[in-house]
C-alpha positions as CSV (number, residue, x, y, z in Angstrom):
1,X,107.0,95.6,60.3
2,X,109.2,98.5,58.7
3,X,109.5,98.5,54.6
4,X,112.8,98.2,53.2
5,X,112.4,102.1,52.8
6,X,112.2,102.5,56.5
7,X,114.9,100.5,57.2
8,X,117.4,101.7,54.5
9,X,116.1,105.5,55.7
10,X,117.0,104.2,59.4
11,X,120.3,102.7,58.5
12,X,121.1,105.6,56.8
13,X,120.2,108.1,59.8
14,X,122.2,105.5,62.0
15,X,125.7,106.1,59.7
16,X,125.4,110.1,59.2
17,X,125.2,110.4,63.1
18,X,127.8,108.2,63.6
19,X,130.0,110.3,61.3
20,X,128.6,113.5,62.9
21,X,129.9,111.9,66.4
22,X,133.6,111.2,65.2
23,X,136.3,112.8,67.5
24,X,139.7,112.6,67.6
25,X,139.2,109.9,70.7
26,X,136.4,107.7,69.4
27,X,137.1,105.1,66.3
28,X,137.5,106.3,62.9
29,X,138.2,109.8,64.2
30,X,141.5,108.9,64.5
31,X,144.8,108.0,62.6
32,X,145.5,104.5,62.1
33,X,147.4,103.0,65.0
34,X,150.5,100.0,64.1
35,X,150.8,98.4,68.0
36,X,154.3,97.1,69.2
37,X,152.5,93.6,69.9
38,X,151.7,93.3,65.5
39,X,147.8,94.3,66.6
40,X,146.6,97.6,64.4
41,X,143.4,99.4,64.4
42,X,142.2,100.7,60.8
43,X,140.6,104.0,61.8
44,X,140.5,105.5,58.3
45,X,139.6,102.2,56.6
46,X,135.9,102.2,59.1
47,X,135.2,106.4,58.5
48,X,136.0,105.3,54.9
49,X,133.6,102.0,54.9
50,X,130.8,104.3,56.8
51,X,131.1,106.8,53.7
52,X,130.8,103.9,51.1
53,X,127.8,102.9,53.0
54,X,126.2,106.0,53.1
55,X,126.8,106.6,49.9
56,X,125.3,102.7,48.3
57,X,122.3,103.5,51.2
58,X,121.6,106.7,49.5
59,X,121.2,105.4,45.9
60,X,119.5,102.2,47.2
61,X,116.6,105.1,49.0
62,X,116.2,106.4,45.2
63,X,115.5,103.1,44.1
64,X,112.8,102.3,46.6
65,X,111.3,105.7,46.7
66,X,110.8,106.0,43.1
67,X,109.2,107.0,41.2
68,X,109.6,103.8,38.5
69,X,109.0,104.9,35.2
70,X,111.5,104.4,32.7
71,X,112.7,107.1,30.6
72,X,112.5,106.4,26.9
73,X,115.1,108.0,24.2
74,X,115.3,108.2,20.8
75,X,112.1,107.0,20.1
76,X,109.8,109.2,17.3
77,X,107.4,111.4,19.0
């Protein structure tokens, strides 16, 4: 069984090869499309939610890989 560490690390590899694989004819690589029939496709809004991901993935991995100590201020030496 993966740690949560593994699998955010996974998740996170999963997303930035996604983004590296964007073209101009796969989703999110293009512009977003209004259809005649009232139908649209949100290209921007799912390159946009992949970068929010990445970028809540990435501060969750500093969390779980630590370290855990807590800095102290303003306290005498």
């Amino acid at each position: 069984m993966a740690t949560d560490l593994e699998n955010a690390v996974a998740r996170r590899t999963a997303i930035m090869t996604e983004l590296a694989a964007l073209s101009t004819s796969a989703a999110g690589g293009r512009p977003n499309i209004s259809g005649g029939g009232g139908g649209t496709v949100d290209h921007v809004g799912y390159k946009d939610g992949l970068y929010r991901e990445l970028k809540e993935l990435s501060a969750l991995i500093d969390v779980l890989a630590g370290p855990w100590e807590v800095p102290l201020e303003g306290r005498p030496a």
